[in-house]
N, C-alpha and C positions, 0 to 999 in steps of 0.2 A: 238614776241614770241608766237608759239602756246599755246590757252587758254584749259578751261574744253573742249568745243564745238569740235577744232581740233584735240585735243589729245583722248577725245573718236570717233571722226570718223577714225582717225587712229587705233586706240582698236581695233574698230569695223570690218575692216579690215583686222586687223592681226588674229583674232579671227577667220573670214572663211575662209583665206588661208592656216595658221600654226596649228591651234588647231588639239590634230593628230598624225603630222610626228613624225619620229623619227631622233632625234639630230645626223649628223654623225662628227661632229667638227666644235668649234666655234673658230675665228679669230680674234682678235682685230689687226691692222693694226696703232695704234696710240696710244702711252703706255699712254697719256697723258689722254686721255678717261676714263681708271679705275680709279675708286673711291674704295680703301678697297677692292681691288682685284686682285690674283695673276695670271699667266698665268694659275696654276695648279687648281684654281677655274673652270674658264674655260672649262679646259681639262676636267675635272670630268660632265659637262654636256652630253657627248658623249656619246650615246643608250640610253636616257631617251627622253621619249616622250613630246611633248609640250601640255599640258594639262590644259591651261587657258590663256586670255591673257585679261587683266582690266588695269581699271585707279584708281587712287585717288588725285585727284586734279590734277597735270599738267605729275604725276608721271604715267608712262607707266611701265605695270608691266607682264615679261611673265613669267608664272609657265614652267616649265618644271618636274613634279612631285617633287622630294624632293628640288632642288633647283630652284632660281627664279632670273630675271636677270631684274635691275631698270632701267630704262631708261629716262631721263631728255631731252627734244627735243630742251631746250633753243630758242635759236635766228632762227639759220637755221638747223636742224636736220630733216633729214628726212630718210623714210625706201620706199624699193621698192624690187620690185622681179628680180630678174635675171638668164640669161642661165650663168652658171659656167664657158662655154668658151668663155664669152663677159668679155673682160680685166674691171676690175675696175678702176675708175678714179683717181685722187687722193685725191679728196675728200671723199672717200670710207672710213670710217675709223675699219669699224666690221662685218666680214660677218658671217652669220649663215647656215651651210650646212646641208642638210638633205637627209637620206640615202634613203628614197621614193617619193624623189618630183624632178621633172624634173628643178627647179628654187630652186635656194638659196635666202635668206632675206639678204639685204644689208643697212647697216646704213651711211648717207653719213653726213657731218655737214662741210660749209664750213668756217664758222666762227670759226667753235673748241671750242665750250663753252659747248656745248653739254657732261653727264657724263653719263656712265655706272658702275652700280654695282651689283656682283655677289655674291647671301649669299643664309641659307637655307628657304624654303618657309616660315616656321614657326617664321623666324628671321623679314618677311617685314614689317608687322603692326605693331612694334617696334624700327624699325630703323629710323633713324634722319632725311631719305629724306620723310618718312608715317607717324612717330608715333607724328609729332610735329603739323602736319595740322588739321584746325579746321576741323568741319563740312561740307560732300557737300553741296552745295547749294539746288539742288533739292532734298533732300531729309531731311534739316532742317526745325523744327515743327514750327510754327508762334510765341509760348513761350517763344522758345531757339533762334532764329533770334534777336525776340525787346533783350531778355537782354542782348546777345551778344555787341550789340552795344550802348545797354542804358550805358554799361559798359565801354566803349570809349571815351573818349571826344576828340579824333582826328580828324579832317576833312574827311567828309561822303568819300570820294574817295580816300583818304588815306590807312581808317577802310575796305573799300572794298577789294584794294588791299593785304591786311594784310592777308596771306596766315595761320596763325593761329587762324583766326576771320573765315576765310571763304575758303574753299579751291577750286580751279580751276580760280576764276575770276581774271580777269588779265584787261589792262588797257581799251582793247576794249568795254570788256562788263560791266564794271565800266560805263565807258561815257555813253552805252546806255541805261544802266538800270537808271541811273539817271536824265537821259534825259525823260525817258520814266514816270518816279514818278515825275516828274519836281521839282527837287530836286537840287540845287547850289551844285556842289561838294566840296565848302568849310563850310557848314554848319558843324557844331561841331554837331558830331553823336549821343552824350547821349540828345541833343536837340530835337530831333525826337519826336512826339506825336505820341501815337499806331495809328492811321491812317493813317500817314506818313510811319511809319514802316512797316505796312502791305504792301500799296504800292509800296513803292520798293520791298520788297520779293515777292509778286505777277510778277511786273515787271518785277525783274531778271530774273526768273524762266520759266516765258514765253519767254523770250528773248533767253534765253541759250535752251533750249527745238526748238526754232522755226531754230537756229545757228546750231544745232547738224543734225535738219531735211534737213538742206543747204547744210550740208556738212561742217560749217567753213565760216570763213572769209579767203581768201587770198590776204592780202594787200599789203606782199611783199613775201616771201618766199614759204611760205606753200602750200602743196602737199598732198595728200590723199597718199596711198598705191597703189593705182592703176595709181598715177601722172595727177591723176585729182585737178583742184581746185577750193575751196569755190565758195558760191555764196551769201552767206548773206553780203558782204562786197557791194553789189550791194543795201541792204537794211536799209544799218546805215542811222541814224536820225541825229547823232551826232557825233560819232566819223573820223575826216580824213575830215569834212568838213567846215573847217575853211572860212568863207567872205560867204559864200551862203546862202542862204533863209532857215529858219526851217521851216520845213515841218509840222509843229503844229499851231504855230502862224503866221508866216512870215517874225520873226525876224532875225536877223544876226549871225551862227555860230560863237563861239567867242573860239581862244586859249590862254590858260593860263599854267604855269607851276605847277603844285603842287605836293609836294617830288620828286623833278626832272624827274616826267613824262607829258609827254604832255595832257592837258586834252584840249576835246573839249565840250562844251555849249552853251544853247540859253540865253542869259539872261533878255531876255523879259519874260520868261516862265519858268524860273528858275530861283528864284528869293532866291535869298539870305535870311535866318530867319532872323529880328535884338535880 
């Protein structure tokens, strides 16, 4: 699943292509896509200009002046440009036409987990897919990080993932920030000593900062807007490298399961607190 890192290099993308045009009719092709949204939402986008396009945490968010349209990238979701008379696939499921641009925006998802929702701008930072996520990472104070998580007592990789503790980090850059703090991801998180907790907020931050500069990880699916892909997945310490050499110590990548996601670790160098 695209993390903070792919979903703002996708932002960042749509933000130089779309920021701008003006809306000539949006398409949903897969009713199953809306979220709290009718066709006539929709419809009501047509002749408003797109005039913002951000993230907040894994949420993809385009303004189009009074209204705003959310966008969830899940598993396989991705967006790309196209000429209006290259037939769409059928994983096409949303396309976005615009009355001064030679290329329409296409939302393709071939899993179908992927959700879109249409409300007014003023409604986003209140609604259940924005208003319920914690703190971005880069830009949470070193104060509010320790108590966040002195406040936890879930296992550190658990608490990462926990999209109200922390918003964007997702399982990849979990492993490698804690990889990176040489931190056990099953360490119970109010365990932490502020030197511990610094270290990983430094860690993450660098991490996710150096992912955004990459482009992303693309391990399996994930595609930039331009249908380019990542290249920090070229840089993992930890994650996806299960039996090989840590690149710290020399120890053995090791997989373990925790909240039914795959974590990977060194456990020579990530050593468990007692």
């Amino acid at each position: 699943m695209p993390e903070l890192p792919e979903v703002e290099t996708v932002a960042a993308g749509l933000r130089a292509g779309a920021v701008g045009l003006k809306i000539e009719r949006a398409v949903c092709r897969l009713p199953k896509l809306l979220r709290e949204t009718r066709p006539e939402d929709l419809a009501a986008l047509a002749g408003s200009r797109v005039s913002a396009v951000r993230r907040r945490g894994k949420v993809l968010i385009v303004e189009a002046e009074e209204r705003a349209l959310l966008f969830h990238l899940k598993m396989t979701g991705q967006f790309s440009w196209a000429r209006p008379d290259e037939p769409p696939d059928k994983h096409t499921h949303f396309i976005l036409a615009f009355a001064d641009a030679d290329e329409e925006l296409r939302f393709r998802d071939v899993r179908k987990f992927g959700f879109l929702r249409c409300l007014p701008c003023a409604d986003v930072d209140s609604s259940p897919e924005v208003g319920r996520l914690g703190p971005e990472p880069l830009e949470i104070t070193a104060g509010e990080f320790a108590a966040r998580l002195k406040a936890r007592k879930g296992r550190l990789k658990s608490v990462l993932l926990d999209q109200r503790v922390l918003a964007g980090v997702g399982n990849i850059y979990a492993d490698e920030a804690l990889h990176a703090a040489a931190l056990h991801p099953l360490t119970s998180a109010n365990r932490l000593n502020p030197a511990e907790l610094e270290r990983l907020r430094t860690a993450l931050r660098r991490i996710l900062r150096a992912a955004i500069a990459a482009g992303g990880s693309s391990v399996r699916d994930y595609r930039s807007v331009d249908g380019e892909i990542g290249d920090f997945q070229t840089r993992h310490k930890a994650y996806g490298r299960e039996g090989e050499k840590c690149r710290r110590c020399g120890g053995t990548i090791r997989r373990i399961v925790v909240g039914g996601r795959a974590t990977f670790y060194c456990p020579d160098c990530q050593r468990k607190k007692r």
